[in-house]
Backbone bond lengths (Angstrom), bond angles and torsions (degrees), N, CA, C in turn:
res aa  C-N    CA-C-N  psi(-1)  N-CA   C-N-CA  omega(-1)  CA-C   N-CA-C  phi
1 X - - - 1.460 - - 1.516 111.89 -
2 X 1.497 113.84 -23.28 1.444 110.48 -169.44 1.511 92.36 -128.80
3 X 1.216 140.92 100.74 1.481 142.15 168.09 1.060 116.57 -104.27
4 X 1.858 135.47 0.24 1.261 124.25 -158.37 2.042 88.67 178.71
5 X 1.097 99.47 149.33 1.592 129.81 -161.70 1.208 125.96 -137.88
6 X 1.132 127.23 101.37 1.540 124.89 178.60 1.580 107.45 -106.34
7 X 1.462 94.48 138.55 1.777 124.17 -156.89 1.527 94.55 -118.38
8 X 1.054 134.37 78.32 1.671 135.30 -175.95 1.711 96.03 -88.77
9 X 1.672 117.92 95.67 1.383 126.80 178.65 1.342 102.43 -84.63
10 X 1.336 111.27 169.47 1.303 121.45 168.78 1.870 107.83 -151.89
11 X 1.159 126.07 -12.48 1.200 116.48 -163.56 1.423 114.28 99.17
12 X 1.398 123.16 1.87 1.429 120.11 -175.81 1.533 112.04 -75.81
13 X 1.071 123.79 157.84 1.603 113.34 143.81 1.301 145.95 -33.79
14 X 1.581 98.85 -4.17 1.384 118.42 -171.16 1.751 100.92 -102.27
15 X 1.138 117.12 -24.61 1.537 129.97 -156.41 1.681 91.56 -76.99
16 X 1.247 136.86 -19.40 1.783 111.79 179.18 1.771 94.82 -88.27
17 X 1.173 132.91 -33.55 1.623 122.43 178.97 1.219 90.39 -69.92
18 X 1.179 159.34 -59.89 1.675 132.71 -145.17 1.222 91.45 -79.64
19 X 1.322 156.95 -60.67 1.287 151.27 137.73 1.138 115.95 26.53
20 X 1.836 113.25 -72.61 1.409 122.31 -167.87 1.997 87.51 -77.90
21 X 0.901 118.60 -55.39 1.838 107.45 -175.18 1.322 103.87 -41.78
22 X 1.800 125.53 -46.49 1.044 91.88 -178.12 1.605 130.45 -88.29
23 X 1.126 104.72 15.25 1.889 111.07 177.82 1.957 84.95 -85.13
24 X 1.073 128.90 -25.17 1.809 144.15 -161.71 1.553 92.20 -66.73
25 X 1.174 116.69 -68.61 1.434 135.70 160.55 1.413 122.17 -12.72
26 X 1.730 97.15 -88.82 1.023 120.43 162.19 1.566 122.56 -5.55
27 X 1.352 95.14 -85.10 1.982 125.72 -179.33 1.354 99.40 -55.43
28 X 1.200 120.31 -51.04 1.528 109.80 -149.59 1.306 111.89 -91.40
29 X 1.494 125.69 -23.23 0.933 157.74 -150.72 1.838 145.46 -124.52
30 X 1.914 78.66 -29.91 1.696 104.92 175.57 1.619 107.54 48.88
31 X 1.312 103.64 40.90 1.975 105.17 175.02 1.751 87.74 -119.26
32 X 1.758 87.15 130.36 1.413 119.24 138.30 0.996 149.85 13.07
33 X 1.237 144.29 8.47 1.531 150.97 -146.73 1.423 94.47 -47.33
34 X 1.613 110.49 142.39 1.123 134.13 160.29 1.331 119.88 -134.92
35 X 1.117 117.79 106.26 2.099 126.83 174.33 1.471 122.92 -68.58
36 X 1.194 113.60 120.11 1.528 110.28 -164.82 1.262 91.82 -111.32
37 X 1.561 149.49 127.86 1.272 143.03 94.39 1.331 150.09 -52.93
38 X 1.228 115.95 95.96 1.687 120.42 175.02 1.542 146.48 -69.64
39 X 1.215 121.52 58.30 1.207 126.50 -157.71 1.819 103.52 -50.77
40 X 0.986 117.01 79.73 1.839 127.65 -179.12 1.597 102.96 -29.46
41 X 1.387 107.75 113.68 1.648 107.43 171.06 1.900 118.79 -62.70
42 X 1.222 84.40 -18.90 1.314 103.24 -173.03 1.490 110.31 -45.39
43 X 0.982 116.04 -50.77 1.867 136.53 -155.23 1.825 69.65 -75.98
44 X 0.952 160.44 -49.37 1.526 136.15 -175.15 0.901 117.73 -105.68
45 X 1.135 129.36 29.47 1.723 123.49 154.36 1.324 107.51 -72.87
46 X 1.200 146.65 79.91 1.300 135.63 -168.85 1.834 116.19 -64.31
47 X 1.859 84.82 -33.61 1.914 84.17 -170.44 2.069 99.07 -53.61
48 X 1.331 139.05 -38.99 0.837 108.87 142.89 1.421 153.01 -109.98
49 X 1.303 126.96 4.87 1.496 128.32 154.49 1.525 118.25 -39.78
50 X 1.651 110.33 -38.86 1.336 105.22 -177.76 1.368 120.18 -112.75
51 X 1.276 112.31 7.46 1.430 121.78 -168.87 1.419 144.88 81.38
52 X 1.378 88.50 12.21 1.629 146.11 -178.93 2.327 87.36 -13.90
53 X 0.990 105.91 -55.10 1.540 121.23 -169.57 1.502 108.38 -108.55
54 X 1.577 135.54 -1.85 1.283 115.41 175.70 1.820 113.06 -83.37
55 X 1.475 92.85 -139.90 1.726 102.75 -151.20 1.492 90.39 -69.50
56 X 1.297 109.34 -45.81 2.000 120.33 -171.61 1.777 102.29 -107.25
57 X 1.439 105.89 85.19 1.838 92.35 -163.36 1.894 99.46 -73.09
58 X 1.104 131.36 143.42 1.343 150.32 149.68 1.546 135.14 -99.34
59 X 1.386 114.60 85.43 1.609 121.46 179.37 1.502 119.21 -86.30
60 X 1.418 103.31 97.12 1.864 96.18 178.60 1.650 109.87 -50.40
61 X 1.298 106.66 166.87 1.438 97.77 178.34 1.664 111.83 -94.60
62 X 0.908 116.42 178.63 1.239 133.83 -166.60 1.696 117.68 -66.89
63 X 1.335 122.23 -20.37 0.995 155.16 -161.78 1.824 102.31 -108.71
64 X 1.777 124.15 -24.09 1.090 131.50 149.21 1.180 121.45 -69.67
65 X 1.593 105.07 -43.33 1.720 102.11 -172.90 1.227 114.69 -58.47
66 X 1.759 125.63 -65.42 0.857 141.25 177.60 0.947 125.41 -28.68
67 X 1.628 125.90 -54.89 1.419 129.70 154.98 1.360 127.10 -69.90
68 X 1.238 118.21 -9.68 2.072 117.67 146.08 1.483 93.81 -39.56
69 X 1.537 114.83 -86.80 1.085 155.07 -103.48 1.789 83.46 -78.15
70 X 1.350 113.46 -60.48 1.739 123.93 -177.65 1.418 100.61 -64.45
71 X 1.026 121.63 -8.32 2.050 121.39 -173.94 1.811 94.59 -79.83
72 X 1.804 99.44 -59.42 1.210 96.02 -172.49 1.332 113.17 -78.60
73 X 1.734 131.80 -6.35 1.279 108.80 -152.48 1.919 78.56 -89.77
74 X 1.296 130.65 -30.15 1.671 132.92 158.15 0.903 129.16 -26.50
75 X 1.468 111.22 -51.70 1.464 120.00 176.80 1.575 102.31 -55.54
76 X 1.417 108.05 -74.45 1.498 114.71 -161.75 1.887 110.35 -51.22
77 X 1.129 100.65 -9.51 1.790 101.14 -179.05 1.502 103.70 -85.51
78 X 1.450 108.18 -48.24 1.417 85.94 179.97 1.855 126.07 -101.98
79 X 1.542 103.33 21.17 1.288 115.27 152.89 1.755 96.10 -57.02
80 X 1.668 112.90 -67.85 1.264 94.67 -151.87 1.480 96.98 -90.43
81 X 0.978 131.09 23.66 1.848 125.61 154.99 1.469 102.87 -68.77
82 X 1.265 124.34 -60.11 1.217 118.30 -174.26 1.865 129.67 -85.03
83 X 1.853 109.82 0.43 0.884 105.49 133.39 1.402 144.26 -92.94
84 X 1.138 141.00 7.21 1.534 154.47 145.49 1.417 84.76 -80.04
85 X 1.187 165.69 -63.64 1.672 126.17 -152.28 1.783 98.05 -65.47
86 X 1.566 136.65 -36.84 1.280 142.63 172.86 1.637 119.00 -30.16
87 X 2.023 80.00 -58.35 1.692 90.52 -179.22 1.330 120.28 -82.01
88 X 1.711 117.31 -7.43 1.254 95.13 -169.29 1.799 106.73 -96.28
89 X 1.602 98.33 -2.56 1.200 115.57 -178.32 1.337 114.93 -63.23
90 X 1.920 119.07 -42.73 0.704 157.26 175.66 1.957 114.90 -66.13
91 X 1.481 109.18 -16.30 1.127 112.56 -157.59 1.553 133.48 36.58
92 X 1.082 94.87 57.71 1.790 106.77 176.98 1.308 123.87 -102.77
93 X 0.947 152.72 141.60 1.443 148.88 -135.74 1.681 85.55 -133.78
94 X 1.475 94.72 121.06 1.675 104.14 158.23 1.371 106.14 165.99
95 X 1.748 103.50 178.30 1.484 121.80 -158.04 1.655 99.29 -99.71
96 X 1.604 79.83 168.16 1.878 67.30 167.63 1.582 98.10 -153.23
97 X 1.126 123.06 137.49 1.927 137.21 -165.13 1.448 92.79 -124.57
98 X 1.707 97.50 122.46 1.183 104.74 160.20 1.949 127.03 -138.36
99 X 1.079 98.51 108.60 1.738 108.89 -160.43 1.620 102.06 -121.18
100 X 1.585 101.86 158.84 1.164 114.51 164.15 1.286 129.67 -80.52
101 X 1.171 146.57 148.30 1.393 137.58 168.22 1.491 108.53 152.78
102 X 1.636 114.08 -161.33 1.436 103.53 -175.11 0.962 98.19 -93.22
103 X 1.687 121.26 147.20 1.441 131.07 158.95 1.735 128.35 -21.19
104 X 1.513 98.91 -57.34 1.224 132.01 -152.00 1.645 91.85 -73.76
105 X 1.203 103.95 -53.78 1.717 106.66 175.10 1.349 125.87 -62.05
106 X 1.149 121.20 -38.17 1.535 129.78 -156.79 1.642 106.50 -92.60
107 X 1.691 111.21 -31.11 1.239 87.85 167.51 1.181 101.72 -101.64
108 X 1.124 172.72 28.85 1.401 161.62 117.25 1.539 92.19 -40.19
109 X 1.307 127.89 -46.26 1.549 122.50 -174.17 1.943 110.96 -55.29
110 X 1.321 66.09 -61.15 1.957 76.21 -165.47 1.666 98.44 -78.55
111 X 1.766 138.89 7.57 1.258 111.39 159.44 1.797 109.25 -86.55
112 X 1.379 111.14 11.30 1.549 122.39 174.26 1.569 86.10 -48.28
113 X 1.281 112.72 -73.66 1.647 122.64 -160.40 1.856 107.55 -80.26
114 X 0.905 132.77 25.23 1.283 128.32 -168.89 1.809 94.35 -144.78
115 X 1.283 111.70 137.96 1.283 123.47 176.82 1.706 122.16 -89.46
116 X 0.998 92.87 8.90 2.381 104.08 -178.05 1.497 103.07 175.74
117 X 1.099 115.04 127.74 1.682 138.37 177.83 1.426 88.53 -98.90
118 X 1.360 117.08 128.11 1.207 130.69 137.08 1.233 131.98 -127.60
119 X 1.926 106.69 122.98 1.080 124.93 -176.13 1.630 136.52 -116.76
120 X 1.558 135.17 168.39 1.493 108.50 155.31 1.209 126.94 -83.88
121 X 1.361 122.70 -178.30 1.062 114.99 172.48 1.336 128.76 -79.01
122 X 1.171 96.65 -17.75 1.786 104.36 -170.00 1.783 104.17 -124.33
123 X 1.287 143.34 159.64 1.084 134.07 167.21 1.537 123.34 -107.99
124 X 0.957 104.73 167.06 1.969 113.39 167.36 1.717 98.28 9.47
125 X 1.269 110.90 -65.28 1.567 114.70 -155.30 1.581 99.63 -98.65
126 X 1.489 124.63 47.39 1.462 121.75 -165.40 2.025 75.49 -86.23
127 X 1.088 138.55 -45.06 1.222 121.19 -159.14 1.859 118.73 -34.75
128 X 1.157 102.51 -60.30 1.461 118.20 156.37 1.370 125.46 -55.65
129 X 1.259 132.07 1.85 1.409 126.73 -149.64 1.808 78.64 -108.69
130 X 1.033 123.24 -53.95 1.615 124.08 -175.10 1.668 101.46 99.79
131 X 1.220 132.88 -148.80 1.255 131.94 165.80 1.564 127.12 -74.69
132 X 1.104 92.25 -5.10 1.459 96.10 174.02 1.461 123.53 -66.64
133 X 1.722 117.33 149.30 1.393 103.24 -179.75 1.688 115.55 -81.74
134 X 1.553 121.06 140.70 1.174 127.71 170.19 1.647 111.55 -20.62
135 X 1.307 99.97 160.01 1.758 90.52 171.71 1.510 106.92 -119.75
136 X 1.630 120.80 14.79 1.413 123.79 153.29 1.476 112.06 -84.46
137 X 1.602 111.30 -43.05 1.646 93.21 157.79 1.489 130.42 -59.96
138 X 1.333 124.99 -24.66 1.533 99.44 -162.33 1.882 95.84 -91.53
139 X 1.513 85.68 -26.44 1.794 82.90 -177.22 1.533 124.47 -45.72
140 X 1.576 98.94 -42.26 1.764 117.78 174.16 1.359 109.18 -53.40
141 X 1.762 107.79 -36.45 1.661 85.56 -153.42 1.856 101.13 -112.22
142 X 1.369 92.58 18.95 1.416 99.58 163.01 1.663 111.75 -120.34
143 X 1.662 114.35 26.59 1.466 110.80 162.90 1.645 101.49 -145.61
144 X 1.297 111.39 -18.24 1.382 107.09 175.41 1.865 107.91 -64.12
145 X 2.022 91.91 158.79 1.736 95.15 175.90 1.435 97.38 -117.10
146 X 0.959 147.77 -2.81 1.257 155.67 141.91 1.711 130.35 -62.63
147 X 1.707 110.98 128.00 1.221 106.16 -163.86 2.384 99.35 -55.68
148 X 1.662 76.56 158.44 1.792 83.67 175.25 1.872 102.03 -130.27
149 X 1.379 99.68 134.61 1.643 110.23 -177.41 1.560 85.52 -86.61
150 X 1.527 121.84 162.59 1.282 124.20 176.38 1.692 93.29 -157.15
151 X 1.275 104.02 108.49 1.567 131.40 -165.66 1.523 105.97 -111.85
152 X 1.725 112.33 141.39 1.266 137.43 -177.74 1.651 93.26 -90.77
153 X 1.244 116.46 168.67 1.645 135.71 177.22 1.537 104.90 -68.64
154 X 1.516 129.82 4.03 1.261 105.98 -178.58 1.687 72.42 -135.78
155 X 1.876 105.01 156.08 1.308 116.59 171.08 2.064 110.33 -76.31
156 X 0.987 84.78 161.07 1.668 74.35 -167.88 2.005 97.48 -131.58
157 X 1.515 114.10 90.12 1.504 106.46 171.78 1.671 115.26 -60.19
158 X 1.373 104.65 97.58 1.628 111.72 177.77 1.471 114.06 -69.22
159 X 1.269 87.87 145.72 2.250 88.56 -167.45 1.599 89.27 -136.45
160 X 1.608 121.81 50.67 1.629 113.24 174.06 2.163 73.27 170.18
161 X 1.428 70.81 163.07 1.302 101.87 -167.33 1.839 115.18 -128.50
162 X 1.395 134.47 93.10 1.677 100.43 -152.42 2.004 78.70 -133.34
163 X 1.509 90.82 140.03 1.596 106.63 -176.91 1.628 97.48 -117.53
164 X 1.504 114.22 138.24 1.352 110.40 150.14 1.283 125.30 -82.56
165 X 1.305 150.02 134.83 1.241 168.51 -126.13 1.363 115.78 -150.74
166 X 1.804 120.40 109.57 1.435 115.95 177.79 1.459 105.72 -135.74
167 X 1.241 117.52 -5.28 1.304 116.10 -171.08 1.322 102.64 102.83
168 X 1.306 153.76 -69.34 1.160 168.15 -130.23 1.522 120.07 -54.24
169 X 1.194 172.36 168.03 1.141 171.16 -127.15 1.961 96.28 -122.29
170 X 1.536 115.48 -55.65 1.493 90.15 -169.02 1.682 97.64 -94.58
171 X 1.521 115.70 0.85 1.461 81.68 158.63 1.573 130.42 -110.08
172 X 1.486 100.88 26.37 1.364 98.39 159.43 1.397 112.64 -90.62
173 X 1.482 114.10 -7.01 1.985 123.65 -178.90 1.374 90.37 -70.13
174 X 1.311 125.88 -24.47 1.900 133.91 -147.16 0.926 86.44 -105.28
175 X 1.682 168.92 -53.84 1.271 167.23 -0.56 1.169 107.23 137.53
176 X 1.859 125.69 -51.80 1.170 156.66 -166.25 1.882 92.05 -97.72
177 X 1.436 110.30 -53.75 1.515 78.16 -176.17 1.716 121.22 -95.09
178 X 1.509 111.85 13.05 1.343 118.45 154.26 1.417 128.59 -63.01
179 X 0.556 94.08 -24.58 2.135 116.14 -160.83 1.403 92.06 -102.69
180 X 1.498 133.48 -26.25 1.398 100.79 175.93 1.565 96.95 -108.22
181 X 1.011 110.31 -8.56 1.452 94.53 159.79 1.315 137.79 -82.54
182 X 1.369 108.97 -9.17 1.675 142.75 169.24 1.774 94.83 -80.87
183 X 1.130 118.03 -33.09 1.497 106.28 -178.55 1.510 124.62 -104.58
184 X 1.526 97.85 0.08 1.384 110.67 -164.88 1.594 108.09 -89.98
185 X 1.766 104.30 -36.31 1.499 130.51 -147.77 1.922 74.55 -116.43
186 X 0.563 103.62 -28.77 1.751 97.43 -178.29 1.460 104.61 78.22
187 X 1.611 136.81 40.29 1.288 136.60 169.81 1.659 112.19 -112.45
188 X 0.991 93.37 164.05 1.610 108.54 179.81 1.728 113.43 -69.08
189 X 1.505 95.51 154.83 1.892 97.04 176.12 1.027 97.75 -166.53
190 X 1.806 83.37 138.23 1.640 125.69 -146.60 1.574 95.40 -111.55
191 X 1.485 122.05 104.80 1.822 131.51 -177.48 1.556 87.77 -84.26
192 X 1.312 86.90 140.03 1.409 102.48 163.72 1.541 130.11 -134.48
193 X 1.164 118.88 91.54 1.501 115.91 -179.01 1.893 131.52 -105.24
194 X 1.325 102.39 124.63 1.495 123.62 -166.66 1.216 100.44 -95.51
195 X 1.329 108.51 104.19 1.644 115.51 155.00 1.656 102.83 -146.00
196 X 1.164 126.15 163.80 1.332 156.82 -167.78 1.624 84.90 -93.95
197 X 1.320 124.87 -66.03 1.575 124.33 -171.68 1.502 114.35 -89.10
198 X 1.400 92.45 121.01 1.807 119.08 -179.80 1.892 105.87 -50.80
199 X 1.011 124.67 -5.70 1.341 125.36 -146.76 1.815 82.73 -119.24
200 X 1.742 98.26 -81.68 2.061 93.94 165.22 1.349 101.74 -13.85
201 X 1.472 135.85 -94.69 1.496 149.39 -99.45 1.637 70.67 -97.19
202 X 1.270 135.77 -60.31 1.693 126.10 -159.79 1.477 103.97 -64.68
203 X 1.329 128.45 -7.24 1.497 114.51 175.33 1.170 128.99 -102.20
204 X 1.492 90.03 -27.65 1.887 109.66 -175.86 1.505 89.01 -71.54
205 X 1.638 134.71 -49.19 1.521 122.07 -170.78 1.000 106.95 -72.81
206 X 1.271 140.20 -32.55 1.529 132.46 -175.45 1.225 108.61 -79.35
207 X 1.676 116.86 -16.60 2.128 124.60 154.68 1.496 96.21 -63.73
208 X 0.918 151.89 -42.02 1.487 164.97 -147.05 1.392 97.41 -95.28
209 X 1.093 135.77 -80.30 1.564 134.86 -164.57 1.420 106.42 -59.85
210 X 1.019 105.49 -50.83 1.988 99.54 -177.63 1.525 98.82 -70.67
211 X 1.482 138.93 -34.88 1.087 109.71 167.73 2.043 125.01 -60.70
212 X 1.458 99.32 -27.72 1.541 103.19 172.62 1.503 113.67 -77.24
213 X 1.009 123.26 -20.48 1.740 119.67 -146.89 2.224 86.24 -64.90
214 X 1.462 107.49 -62.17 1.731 109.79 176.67 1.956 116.70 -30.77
215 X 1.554 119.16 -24.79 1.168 99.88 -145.50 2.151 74.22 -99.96
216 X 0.676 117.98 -23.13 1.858 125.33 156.20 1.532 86.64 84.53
217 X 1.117 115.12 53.46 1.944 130.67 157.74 1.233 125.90 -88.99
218 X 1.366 117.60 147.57 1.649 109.13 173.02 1.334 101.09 -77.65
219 X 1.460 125.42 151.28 1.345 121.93 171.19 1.821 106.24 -177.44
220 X 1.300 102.65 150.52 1.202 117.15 -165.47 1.521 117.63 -97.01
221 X 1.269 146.88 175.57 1.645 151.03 -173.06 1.683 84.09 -142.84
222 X 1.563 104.70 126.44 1.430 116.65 145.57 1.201 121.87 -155.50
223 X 2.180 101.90 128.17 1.302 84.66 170.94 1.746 125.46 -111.16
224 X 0.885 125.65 173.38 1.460 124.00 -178.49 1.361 118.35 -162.62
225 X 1.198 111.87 142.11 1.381 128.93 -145.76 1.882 106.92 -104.01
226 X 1.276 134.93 161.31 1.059 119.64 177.53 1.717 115.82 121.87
227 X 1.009 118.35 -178.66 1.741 135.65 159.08 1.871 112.69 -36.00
228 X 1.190 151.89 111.17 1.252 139.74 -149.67 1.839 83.52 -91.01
229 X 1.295 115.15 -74.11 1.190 111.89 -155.70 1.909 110.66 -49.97
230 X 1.036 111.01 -27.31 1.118 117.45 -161.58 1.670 106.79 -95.71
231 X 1.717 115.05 -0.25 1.571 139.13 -177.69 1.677 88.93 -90.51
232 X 1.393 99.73 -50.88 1.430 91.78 -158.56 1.786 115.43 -81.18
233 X 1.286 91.67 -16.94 1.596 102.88 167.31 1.627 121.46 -55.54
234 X 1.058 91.38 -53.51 1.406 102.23 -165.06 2.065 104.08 -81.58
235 X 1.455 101.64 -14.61 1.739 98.24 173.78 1.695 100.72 -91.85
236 X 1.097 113.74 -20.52 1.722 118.85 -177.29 1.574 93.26 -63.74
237 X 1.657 114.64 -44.26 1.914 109.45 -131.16 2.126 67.51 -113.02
238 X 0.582 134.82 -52.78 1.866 126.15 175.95 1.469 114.94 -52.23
239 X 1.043 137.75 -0.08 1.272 112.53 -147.25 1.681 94.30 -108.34
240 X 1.417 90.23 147.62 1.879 113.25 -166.07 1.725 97.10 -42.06
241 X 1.006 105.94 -60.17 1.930 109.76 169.48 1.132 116.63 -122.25
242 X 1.643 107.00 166.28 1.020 121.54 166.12 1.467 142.45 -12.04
243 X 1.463 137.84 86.57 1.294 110.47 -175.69 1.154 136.65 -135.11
244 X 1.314 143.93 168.69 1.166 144.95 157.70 1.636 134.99 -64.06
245 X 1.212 116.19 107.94 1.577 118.81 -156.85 1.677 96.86 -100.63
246 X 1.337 109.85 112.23 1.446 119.39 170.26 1.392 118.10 -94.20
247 X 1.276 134.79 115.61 1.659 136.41 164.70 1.044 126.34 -124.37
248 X 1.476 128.38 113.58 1.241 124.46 148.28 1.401 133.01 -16.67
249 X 1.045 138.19 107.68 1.790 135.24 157.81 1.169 137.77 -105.38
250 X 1.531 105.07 156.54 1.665 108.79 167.23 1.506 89.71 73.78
251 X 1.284 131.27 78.80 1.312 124.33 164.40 1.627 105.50 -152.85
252 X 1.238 127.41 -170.82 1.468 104.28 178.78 1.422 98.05 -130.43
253 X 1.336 114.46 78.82 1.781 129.50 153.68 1.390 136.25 -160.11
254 X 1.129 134.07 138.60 1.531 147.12 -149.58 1.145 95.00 -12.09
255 X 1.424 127.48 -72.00 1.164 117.09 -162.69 1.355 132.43 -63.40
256 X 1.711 115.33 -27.05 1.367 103.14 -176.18 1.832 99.66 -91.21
257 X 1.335 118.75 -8.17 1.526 112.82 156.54 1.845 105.79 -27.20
258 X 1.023 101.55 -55.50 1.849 109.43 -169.29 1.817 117.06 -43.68
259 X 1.356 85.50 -18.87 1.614 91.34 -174.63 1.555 101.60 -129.73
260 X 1.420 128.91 11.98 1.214 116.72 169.35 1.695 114.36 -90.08
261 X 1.475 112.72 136.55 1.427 102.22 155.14 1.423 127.00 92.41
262 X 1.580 137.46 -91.60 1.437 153.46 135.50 1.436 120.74 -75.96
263 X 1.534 98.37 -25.81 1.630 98.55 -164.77 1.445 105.43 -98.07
264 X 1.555 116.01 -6.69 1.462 119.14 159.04 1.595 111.64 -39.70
265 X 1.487 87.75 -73.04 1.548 95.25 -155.90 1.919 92.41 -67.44
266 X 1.264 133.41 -15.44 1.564 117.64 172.03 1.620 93.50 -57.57
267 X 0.743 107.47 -89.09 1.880 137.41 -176.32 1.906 92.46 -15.59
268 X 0.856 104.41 -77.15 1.548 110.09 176.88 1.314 135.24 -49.80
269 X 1.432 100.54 -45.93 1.810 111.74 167.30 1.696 114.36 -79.99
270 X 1.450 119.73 -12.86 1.084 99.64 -170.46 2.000 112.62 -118.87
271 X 0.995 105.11 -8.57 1.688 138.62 -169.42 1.514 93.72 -81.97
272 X 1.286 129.94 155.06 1.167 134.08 -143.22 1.982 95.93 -111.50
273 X 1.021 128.41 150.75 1.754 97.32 178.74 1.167 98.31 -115.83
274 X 1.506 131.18 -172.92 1.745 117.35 -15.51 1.049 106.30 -37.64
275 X 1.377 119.03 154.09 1.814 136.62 166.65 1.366 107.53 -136.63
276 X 1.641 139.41 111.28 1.070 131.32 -174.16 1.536 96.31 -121.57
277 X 1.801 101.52 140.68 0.577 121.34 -124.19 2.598 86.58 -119.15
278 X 0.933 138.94 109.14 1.297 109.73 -171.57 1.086 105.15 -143.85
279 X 1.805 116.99 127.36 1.630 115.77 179.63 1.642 112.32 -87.26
């Protein structure tokens, strides 16, 4: 299910954990690493970076651009010089693509061919960003069709596996890719279903267990009642160990409410990571 990994670096603080996920990959998994660098076209559009068309228009000259343009296309080379010296240190096998264009596009492009994006949450400029989530992450994972990992600055070895559970179409996709990662990694997974009604939560898990009982995992049924996003927060940021938070998105029911919209960036900024992410 997972043969191949896309590592979209940038130089952030975030870029040595996606790194280590993808050596994580790698080992556990025998997928592919692929390194994406995005040199953002953006930074030279001048008509608007500089105001190229407003009230007081300002056109650097040509002789500015150019030398933007070689600053950043530098930067991004020896971002990934010094991630391939990591991986090769690491002995990890993979490619590495490096193009101009928008972020937001290119890996949504190239996770066409890649089976899991893993990213941070915040980018290059998270210093300024405050707690808020990046807006290259949420953009991805509200146009990407491929699941997206969404990683904190430190790698995190997960020893539990915990899915939210509604019944719903992408979180039975979320359900499906818990369980093989619960069977793959050989750890436990913790269902979690939010409903107000005792009757909901006993059917959707007993939809849940017969879909688990085949993959022959240890795994747990819970239901709990209350606020979803703010259920799953507190089982992500409580939990006895380390874990991996699987959710369905972009669908239209309670649960993926939790990650639509405002409650993304709650759900995301405040939830402990890894956070995977699956439509």
């Amino acid at each position: 299910m997972i043969k191949s990994v896309l590592l979209p670096i940038d130089g952030s603080p975030y870029t040595e954990a996606i790194l280590n996920y993808g050596e994580y990959f790698y080992k556990k998994f025998g997928a592919f690493v692929r390194l994406l660098s995005v040199v953002d076209i953006r930074l030279f559009d001048w008509s608007v970076a500089t105001s190229a068309d407003s009230f007081v228009p300002i056109l650097p000259s040509a002789e500015f651009q150019e030398e933007s343009q070689k600053i950043q296309d530098e930067k991004a080379q020896k971002v990934i010089e010094k991630a391939s010296q990591i991986l090769d240190k690491k002995k990890v096998a993979y490619e590495v693509i490096k193009i101009s264009g928008i972020p937001v596009d290119e890996i949504c492009q190239y996770a066409k061919t890649t089976d899991l994006v893993v990213m941070g949450t915040r980018g290059e400029y998270e210093r300024w960003s405050g707690k808020l989530l990046g807006a290259t992450a949420e953009a991805v994972t509200r146009q990407i069709a491929k699941p997206v990992m969404l990683v904190d600055k430190t790698f995190v070895d997960f020893k539990q596996i915990q899915c939210g559970y509604d019944g719903s179409i992408t979180a039975n996709h979320a359900l499906q890719m818990a369980a093989f990662f619960a069977k793959t990694l050989n750890l436990p997974l913790n269902v979690i279903a939010v409903f107000d009604s005792e009757d909901e939560a006993q059917a959707v898990l007993q939809e849940a267990e017969k879909y688990l009982v085949p993959y022959q995992i240890k795994f747990h049924l819970k239901h709990e009642k209350g606020n979803v996003e703010e259920v799953l927060i507190a089982e992500q940021n409580n939990a006895s160990v380390p874990s991996l938070m699987v959710i369905g998105g972009y669908g239209k029911s309670r649960l993926t409410e939790a990650i639509l919209g405002s409650t993304t960036v709650h759900v995301m900024r405040k939830a402990a990571k890894p956070i995977l992410l699956v439509k």
